[in-house]
C-alpha positions as CSV (number, residue, x, y, z in Angstrom):
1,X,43.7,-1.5,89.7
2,X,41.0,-4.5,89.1
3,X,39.3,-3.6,91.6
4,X,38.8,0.1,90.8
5,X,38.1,-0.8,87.3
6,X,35.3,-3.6,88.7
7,X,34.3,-0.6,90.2
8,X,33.9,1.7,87.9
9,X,32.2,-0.7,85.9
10,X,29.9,-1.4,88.4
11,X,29.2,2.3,88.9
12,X,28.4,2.9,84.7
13,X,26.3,0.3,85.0
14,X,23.7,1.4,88.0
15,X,24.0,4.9,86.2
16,X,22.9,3.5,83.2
17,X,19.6,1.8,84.6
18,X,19.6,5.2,86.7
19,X,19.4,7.4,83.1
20,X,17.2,4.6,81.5
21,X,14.5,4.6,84.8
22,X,14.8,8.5,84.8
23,X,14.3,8.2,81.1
24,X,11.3,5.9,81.0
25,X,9.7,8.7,83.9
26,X,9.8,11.7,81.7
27,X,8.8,9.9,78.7
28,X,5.7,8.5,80.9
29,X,5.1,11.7,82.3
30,X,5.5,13.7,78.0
31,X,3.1,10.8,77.1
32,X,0.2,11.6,79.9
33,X,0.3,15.0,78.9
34,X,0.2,14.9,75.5
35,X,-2.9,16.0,74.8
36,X,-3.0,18.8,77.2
37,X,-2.0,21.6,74.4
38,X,-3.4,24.8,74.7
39,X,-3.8,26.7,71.7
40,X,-4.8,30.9,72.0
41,X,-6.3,33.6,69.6
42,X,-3.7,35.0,67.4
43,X,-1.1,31.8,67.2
44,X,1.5,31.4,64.1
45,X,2.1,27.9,64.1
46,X,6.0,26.9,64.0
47,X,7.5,24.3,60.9
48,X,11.2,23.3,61.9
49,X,12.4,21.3,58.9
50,X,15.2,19.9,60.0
51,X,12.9,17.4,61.9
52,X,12.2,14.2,60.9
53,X,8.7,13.2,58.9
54,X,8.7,9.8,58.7
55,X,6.3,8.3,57.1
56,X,5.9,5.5,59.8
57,X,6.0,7.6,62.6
58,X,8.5,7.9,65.5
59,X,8.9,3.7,66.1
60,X,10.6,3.5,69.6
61,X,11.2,5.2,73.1
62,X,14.7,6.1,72.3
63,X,13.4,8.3,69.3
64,X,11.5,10.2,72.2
65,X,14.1,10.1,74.8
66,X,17.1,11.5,72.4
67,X,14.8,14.3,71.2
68,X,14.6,12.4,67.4
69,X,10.8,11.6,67.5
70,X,9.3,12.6,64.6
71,X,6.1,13.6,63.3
72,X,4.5,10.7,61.0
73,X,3.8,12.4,57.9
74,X,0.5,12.2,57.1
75,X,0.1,13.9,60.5
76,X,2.1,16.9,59.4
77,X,-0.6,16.9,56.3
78,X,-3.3,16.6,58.3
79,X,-2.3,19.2,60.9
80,X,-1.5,21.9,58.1
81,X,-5.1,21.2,56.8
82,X,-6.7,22.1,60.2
83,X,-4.9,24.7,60.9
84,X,-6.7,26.7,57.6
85,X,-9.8,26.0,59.3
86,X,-8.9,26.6,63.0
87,X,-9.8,30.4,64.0
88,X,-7.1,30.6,66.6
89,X,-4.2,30.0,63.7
90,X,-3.9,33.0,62.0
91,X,-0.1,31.5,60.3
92,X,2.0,28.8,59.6
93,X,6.4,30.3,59.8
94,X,8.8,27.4,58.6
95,X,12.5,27.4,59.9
96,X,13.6,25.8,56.5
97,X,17.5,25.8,56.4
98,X,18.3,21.9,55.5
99,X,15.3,18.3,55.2
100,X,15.1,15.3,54.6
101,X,12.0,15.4,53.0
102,X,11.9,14.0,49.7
103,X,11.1,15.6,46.3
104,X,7.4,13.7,46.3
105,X,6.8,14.5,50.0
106,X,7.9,18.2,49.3
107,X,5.4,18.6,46.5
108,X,2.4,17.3,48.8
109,X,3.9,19.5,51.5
110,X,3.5,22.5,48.9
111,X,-0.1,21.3,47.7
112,X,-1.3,21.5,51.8
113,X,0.5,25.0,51.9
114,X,-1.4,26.2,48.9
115,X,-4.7,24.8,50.9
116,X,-3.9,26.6,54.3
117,X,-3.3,29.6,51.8
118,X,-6.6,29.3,50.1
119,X,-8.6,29.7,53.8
120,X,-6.8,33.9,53.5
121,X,-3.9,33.1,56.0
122,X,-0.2,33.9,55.4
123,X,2.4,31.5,55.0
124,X,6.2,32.2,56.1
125,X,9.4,31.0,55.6
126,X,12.5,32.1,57.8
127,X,16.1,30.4,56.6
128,X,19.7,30.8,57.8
129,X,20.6,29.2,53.8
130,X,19.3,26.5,51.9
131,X,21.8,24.2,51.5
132,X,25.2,24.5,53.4
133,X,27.6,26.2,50.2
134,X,24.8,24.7,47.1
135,X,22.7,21.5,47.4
136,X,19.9,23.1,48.6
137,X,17.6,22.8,45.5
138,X,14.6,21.0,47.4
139,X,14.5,23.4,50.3
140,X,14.4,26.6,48.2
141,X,12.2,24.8,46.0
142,X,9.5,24.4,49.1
143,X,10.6,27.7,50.3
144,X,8.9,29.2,46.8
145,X,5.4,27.8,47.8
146,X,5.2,30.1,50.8
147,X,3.7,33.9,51.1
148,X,7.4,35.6,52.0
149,X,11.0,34.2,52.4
150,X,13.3,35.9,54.8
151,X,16.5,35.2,55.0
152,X,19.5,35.3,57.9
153,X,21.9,37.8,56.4
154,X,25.3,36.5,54.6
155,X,23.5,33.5,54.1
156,X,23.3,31.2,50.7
157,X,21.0,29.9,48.3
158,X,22.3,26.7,46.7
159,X,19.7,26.8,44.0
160,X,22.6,24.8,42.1
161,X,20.6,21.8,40.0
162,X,20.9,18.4,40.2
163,X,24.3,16.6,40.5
164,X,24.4,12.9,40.4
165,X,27.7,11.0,41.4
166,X,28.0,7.2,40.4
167,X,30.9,4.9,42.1
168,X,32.3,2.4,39.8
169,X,34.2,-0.5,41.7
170,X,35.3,-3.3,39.4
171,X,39.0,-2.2,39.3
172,X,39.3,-2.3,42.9
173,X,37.1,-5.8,43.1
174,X,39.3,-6.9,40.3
175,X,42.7,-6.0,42.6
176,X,40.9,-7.5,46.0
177,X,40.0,-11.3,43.7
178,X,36.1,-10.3,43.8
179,X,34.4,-11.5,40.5
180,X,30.8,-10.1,40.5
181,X,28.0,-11.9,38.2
182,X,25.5,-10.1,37.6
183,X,22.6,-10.7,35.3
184,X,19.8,-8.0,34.4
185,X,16.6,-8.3,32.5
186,X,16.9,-5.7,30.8
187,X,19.6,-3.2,29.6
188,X,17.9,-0.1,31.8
189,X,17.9,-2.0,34.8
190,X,21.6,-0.6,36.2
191,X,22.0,-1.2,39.8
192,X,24.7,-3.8,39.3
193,X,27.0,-2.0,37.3
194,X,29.1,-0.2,40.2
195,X,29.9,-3.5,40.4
196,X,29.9,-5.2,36.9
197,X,31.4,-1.9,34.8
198,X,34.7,0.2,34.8
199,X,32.7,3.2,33.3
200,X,29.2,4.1,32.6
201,X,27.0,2.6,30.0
202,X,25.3,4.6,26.9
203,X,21.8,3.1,28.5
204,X,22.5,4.3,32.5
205,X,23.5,7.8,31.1
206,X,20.6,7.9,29.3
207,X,18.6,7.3,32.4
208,X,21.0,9.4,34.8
209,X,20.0,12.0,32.7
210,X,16.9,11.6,32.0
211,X,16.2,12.0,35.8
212,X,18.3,14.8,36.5
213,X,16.4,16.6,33.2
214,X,13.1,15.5,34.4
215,X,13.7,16.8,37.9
216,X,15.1,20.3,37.1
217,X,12.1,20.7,34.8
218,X,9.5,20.2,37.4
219,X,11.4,22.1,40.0
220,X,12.5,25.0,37.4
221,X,8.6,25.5,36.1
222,X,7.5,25.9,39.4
223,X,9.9,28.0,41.2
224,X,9.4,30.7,37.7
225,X,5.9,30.7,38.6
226,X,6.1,31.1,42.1
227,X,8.5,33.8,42.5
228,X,8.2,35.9,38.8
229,X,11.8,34.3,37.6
230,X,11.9,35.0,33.9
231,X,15.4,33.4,33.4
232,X,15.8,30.4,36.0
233,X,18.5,28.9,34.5
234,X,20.6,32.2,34.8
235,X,19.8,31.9,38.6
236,X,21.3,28.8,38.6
237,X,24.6,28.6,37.2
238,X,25.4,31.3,39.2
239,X,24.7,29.9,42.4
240,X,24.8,29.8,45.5
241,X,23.9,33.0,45.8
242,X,24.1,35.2,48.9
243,X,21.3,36.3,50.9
244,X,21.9,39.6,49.7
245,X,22.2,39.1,45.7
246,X,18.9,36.8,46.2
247,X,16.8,39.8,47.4
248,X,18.1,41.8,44.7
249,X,17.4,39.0,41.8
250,X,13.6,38.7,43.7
251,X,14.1,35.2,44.9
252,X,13.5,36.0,48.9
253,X,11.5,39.0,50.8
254,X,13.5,40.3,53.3
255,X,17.0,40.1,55.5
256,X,16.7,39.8,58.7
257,X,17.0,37.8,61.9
258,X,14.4,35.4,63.4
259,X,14.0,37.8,66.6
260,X,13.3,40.3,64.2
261,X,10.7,38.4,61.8
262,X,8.9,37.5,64.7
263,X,8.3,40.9,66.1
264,X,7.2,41.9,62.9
265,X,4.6,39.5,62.8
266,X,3.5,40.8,65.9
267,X,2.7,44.0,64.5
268,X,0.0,42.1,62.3
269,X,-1.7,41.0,65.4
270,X,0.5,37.3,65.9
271,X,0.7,37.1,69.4
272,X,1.7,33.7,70.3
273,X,3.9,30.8,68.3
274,X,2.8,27.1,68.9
275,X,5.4,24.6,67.3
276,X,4.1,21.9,65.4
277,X,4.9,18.7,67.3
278,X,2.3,20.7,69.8
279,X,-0.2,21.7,67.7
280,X,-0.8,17.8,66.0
281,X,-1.2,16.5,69.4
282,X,-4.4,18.3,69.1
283,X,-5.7,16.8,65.6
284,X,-7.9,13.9,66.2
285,X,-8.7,11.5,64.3
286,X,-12.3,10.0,63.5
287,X,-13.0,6.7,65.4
288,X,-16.4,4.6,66.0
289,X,-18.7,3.0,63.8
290,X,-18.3,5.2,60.4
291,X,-17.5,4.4,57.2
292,X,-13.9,3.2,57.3
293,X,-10.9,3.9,55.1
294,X,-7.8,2.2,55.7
295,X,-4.1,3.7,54.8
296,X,-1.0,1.4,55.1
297,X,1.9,2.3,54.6
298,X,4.8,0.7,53.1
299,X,7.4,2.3,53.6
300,X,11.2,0.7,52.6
301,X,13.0,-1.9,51.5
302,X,10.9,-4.9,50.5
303,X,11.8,-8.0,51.9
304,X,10.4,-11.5,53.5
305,X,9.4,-11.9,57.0
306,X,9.1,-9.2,59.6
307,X,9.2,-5.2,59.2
308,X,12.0,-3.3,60.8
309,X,14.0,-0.6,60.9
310,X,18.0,-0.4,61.1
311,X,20.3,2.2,63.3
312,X,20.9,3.9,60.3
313,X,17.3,4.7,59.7
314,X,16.6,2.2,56.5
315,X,13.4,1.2,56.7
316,X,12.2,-2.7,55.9
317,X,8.9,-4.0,54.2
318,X,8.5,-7.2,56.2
319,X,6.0,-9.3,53.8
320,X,4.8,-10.9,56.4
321,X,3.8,-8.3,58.7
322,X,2.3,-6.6,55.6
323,X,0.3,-9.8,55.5
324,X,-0.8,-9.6,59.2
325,X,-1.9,-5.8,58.3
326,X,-3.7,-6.7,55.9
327,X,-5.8,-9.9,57.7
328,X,-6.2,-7.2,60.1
329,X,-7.8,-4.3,57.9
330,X,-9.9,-7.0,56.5
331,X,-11.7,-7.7,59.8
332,X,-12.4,-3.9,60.0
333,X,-16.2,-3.3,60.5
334,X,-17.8,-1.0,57.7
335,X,-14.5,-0.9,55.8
336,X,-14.7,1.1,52.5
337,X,-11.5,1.7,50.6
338,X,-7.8,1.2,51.3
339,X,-5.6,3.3,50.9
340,X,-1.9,2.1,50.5
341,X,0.7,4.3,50.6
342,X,4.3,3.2,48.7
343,X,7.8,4.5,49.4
344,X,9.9,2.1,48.4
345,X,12.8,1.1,46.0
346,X,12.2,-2.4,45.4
347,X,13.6,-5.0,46.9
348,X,12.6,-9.1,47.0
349,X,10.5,-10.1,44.3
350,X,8.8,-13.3,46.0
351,X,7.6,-11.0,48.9
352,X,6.8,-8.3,46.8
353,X,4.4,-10.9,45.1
354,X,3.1,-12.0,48.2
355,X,2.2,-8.3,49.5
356,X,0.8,-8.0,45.8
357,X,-1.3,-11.1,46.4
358,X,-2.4,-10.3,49.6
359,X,-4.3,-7.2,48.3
360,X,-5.7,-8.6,45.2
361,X,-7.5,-11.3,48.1
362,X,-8.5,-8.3,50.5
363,X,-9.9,-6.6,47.3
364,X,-11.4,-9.8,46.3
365,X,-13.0,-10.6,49.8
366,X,-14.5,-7.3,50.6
367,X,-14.8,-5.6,47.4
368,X,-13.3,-3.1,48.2
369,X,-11.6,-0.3,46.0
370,X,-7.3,0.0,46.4
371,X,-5.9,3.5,45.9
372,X,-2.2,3.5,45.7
373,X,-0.7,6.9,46.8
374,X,3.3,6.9,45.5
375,X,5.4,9.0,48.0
376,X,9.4,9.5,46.8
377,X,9.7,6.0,45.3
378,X,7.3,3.0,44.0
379,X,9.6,1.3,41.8
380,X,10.9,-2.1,41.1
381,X,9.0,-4.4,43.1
382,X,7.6,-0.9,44.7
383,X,5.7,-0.5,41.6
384,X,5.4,-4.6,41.8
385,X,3.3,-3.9,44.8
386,X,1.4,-0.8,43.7
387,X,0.1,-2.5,40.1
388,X,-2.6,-4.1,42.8
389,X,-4.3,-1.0,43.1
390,X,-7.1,0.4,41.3
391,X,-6.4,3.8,40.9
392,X,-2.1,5.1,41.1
393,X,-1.7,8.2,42.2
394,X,1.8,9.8,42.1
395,X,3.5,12.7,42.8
396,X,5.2,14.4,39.6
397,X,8.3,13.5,41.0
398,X,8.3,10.4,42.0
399,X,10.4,8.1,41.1
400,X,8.6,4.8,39.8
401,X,9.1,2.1,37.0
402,X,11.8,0.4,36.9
403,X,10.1,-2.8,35.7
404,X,12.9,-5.5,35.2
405,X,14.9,-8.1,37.2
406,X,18.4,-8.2,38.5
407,X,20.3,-11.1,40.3
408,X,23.4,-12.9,40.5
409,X,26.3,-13.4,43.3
410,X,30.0,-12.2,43.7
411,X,32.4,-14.8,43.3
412,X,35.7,-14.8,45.8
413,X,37.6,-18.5,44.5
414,X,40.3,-15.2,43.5
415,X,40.7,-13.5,46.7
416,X,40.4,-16.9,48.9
417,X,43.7,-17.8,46.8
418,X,45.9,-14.4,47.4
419,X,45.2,-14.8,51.2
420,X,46.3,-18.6,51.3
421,X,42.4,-19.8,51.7
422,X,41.7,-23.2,50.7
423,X,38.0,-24.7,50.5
424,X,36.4,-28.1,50.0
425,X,33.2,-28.6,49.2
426,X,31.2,-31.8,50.2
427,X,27.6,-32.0,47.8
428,X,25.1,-34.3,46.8
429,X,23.3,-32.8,44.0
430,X,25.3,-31.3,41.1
431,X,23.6,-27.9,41.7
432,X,23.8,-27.7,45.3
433,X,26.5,-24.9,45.5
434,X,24.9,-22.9,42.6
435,X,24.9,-19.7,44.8
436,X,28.5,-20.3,46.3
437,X,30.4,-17.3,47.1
438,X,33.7,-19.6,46.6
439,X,33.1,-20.8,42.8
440,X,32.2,-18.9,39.5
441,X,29.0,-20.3,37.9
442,X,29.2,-23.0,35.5
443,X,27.7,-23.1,32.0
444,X,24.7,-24.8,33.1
445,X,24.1,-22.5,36.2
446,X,24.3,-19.6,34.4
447,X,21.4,-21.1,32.2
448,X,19.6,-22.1,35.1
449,X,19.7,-19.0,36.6
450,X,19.4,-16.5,33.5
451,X,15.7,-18.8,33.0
452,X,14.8,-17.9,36.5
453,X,15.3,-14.4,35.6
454,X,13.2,-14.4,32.4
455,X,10.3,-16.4,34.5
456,X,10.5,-13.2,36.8
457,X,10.7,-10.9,34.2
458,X,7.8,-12.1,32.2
459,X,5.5,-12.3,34.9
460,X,6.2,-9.0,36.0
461,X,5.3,-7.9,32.6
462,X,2.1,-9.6,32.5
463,X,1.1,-8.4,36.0
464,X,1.7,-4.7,34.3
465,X,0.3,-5.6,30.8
466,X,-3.0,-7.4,33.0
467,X,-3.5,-4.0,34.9
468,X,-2.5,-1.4,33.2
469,X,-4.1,-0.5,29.4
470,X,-1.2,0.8,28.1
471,X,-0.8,2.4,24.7
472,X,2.6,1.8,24.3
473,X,4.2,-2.2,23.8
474,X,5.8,-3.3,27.0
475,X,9.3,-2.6,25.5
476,X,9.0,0.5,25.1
477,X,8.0,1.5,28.9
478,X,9.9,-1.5,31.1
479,X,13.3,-3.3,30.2
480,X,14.3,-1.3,33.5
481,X,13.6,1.6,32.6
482,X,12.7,4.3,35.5
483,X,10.1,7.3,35.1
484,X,9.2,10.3,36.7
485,X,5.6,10.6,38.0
486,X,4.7,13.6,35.6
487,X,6.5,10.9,32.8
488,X,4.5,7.7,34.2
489,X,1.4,9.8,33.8
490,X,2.0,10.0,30.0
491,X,2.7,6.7,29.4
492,X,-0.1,5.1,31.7
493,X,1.7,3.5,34.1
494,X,-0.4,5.7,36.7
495,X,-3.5,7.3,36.5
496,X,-3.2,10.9,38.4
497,X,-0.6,13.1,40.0
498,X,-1.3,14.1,43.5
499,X,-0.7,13.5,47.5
500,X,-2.1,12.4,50.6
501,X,-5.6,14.2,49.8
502,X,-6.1,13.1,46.6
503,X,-6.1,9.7,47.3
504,X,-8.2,10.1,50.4
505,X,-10.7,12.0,48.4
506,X,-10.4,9.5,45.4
507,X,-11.2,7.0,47.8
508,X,-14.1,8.2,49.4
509,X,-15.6,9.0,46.0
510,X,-14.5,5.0,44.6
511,X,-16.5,3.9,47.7
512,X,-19.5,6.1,47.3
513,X,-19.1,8.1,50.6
514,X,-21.0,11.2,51.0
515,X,-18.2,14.2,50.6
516,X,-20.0,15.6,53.7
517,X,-20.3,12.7,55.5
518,X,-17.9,12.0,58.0
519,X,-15.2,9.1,58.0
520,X,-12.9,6.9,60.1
521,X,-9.4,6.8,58.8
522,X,-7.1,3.9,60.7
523,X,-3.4,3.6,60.1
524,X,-1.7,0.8,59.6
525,X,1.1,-0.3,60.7
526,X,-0.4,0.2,64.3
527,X,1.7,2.7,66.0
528,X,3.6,1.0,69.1
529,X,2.2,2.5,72.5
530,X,4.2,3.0,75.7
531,X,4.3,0.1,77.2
532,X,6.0,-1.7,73.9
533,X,8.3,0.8,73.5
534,X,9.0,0.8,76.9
535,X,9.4,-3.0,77.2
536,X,12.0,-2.6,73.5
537,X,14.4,0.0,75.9
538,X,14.3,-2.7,78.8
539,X,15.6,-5.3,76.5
540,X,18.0,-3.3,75.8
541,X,16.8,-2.7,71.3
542,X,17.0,1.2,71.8
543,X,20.4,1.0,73.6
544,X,22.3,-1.3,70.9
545,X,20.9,1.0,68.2
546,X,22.1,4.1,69.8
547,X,25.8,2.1,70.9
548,X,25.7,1.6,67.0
549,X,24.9,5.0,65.7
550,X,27.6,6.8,67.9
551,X,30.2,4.3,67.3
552,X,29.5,4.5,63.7
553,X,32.1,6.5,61.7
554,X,31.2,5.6,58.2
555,X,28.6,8.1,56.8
556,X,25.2,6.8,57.1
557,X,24.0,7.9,53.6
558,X,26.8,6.2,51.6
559,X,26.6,2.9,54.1
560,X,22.6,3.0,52.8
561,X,23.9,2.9,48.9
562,X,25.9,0.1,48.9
563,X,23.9,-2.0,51.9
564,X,20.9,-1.7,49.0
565,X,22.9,-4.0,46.6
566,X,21.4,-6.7,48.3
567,X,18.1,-6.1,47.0
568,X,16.4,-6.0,43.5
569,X,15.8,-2.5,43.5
570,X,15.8,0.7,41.3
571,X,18.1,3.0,43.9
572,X,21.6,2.1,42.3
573,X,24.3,3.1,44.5
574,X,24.2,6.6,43.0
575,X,24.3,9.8,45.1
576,X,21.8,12.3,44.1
577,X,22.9,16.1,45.4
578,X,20.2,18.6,45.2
């Protein structure tokens, strides 16, 4: 029996280098022909979705090999934007039934549909229900942007608002002997209090629904104008509503199958459909000696030392990578603005502080102009980060603010005790075990760790106060407090709503480009090429992540919520259904 088992072993294994060598060959082989797209007369261009637009990009070989690469988002801009001026691209069809794309990357999504709109082409949208039985606000709200929706019949709409579900845990960390201490600077700033609270505060309703208002109103505004709703808010407390009621209450086209939508289009002279992962292999990208504009993107939780990425697709901020990026865009030749791009909650103030520094010093070195472009979050030490910029540019919904400080320890002296746990401690200084998970904090630790707090919170203030001219006293705009784009607008804490294209043509005005000359735009971080993702498989990364994701059987999403406690940032473990 050992012996067959040694031998079955033995044969898992050489199938395994087998699948990884066969692997490796097709991904060489997709990567040498990657730019050999072909694109006819008369070509609709396909949208799925469902697929991942990251805005780092596809990041390894296993992405590629298990059919999960993505399309960097930017790309996805750039490539809706050429196809309005390409001749052979007469439309754009979206398959739009369930994305992760984010409220902020939706509405620059929208903005590039209305610009491939404004060249005289149409713009479709074919869905088998937004949202699985409701929660499918954000893909009917993209949906609206386009020329015609059409619709799989007996089908839904969950155009059913905003629902936002908060866990409270101190009665079951009471009953396990787990003490959390917590301290916040100020009242807004809530993330903690899942673990701190039995029930929700007067201040984190207030700011629970203050989001959820602030969303719907954006959302709500738009989706009136763009389909002729006069009553949106009888729409939605009456949904999800079928396929069929939506056509009769105006909020899709037509019901019909995708075979059948796409031999329609035929009749208006669409003869082929090209799907987009093709047609942005064929979007190139300035290079040479031209004026230069670098974007980086950070994108993530912030935190010190390297940048990574996790199995379950949480994205870290490695301070000092960003640093390296940055050394790098300095030594750029004819470099003229930077452009840097924040998606991110928060996370560790000292490295948000260094990234901060970092481009105040490029800025200072090259004189150079910073334009921060705010994707679905720049809050917490997001916003931290972005306040180094000269010009903030957010989306309306973006999520951003958020200016206080949180920090503090669970305590487990209880729960050691109920499962017959003794420790001893052995310490030289009296403050030496001040962030022990085995003792409370004393009287003077709780003073020495309240002051580091208010050090952090009042230079966080007076990095806001130093580069923002705000009308309004601090109070009134931080203690925690977390704002909307379209809110952050009014209260100056940025200085224009838009996307990926205002900030590029922001920059290129700040640096005194010629509109019609042409530029160089280099992303940063680098994008890995084969032979790096290649040489991550071989050592076996790509493999453990994989072994990890399928062995997983707690739900991703709710394993991101609580794995975020261990950062300062604005994204309490709340669940946001839309």
């Amino acid at each position: 029996m050992k012996k067959i088992w040694k031998a079955a072993k033995s044969f898992c294994a050489v199938l395994g280098v087998i699948v990884i060598i066969v692997g490796i060959g097709a991904a060489v082989m997709a990567w040498l022909n990657r730019d050999k797209v072909y694109i006819p007369k008369n070509t609709a261009v396909m949208i799925d979705f469902s697929q991942n637009f990251s805005e780092i990009g596809e990041q390894s070989l296993f992405d590629e090999l298990s059919g999960s690469s993505s399309i960097k988002f930017s790309r996805l801009l750039q490539a809706i934007e050429a196809a309005g001026y390409d001749n052979r691209v007469k439309a754009l069809i979206a398959r739009l039934d369930t994305t992760d794309l984010d409220l902020a990357q939706i509405e620059d999504v929208a903005r590039a549909i209305r610009n491939f709109q404004s060249s005289g082409k149409k713009a479709y949208v074919f869905s088998q229900g937004f949202g699985p039985l409701g929660q499918g606000n954000r893909e009917y709200y993209l949906a609206t942007f386009f020329d015609k929706i059409y619709m799989q019949p007996h089908t839904t709409i969950g155009l059913t608002g905003v629902s936002i579900e908060i866990p409270f845990l101190r009665k079951l960390l009471d009953k396990l002997g787990v003490t959390p201490e917590f301290y916040t600077r100020y009242e807004y700033k809530t993330a903690m209090m899942s673990l701190t609270d039995t029930k929700i505060s007067q201040e984190y309703k207030k700011e629970m629904q203050n989001l959820a208002d602030g969303i719907m109103t954006v959302i709500k505004e738009d989706i009136k104008n763009n389909r002729n709703i006069a009553d949106i808010d009888v729409v939605i407390n009456q949904a999800p509503i079928s396929a069929e009621q939506g056509l009769e209450m105006g909020l899709i086209d037509d019901i019909m199958y995708l075979p059948e939508l796409e031999n329609m289009l035929k009749d208006e002279n669409i003869e082929h459909f090209t799907d987009m992962s093709d047609y942005v292999q064929c979007i190139k990208l300035n290079e040479g000696n031209l004026p230069t504009i670098a974007y980086l993107t950070l994108n993530g939780i912030i935190d010190k030392g390297q940048s990574s990425n996790d199995f379950d697709g949480e994205y870290v901020i490695g301070s000092q990578s960003v640093a390296t990026d940055i050394a790098q865009i300095a030594d750029l030749p004819n470099l003229k603005a930077v452009i840097v791009r924040i998606n991110s909650p928060g996370g560790d103030y000292n490295a948000s502080d260094e990234i901060y520094f970092a481009l105040k010093q490029l800025k200072k070195e090259k004189n150079v102009p910073i334009i921060v472009s705010m994707g679905g979050y720049a809050a917490s030490g997001g916003y931290f980060v972005a306040l180094a910029g000269d010009k903030l540019i957010a989306e309306p919904l973006t999520v951003t603010g958020s200016i206080g400080v949180l920090g503090g320890k669970v305590e487990l002296s209880k729960m050691w005790h109920k499962l017959g746990v003794e420790w001893e401690t052995v310490q030289t200084g009296k403050n030496a075990d001040i962030l022990s998970f085995n003792k409370p904090f004393t009287l003077q630790e709780k003073q020495i760790f309240n002051e580091s707090l208010d050090e952090i919170y009042d230079d966080f203030t007076k990095k806001v106060l130093e580069n923002r001219h705000l009308t309004l006293s601090i109070d009134k705009v931080a203690r925690g407090r977390v704002w909307l784009g379209w809110q952050a607008l009014r209260l100056g804490l940025v200085d224009d709503i838009g996307g990926y294209y205002d900030a590029l043509n922001t920059a290129i005005e700040m640096a005194h480009i010629n509109p019609k000359e042409e530029i160089a735009v280099v992303e940063y971080p680098k994008s890995k090429d084969l032979s790096e993702k290649i040489s991550e498989l071989l050592l076996g990364k790509g493999l453990l992540a994989a072994d990890a994701f399928m062995h997983s059987s707690v739900d991703i999403r709710y394993l991101r919520l609580f794995k975020r406690l261990q950062y300062d940032t604005v994204t309490a473990p709340f669940s946001l259904k839309m």
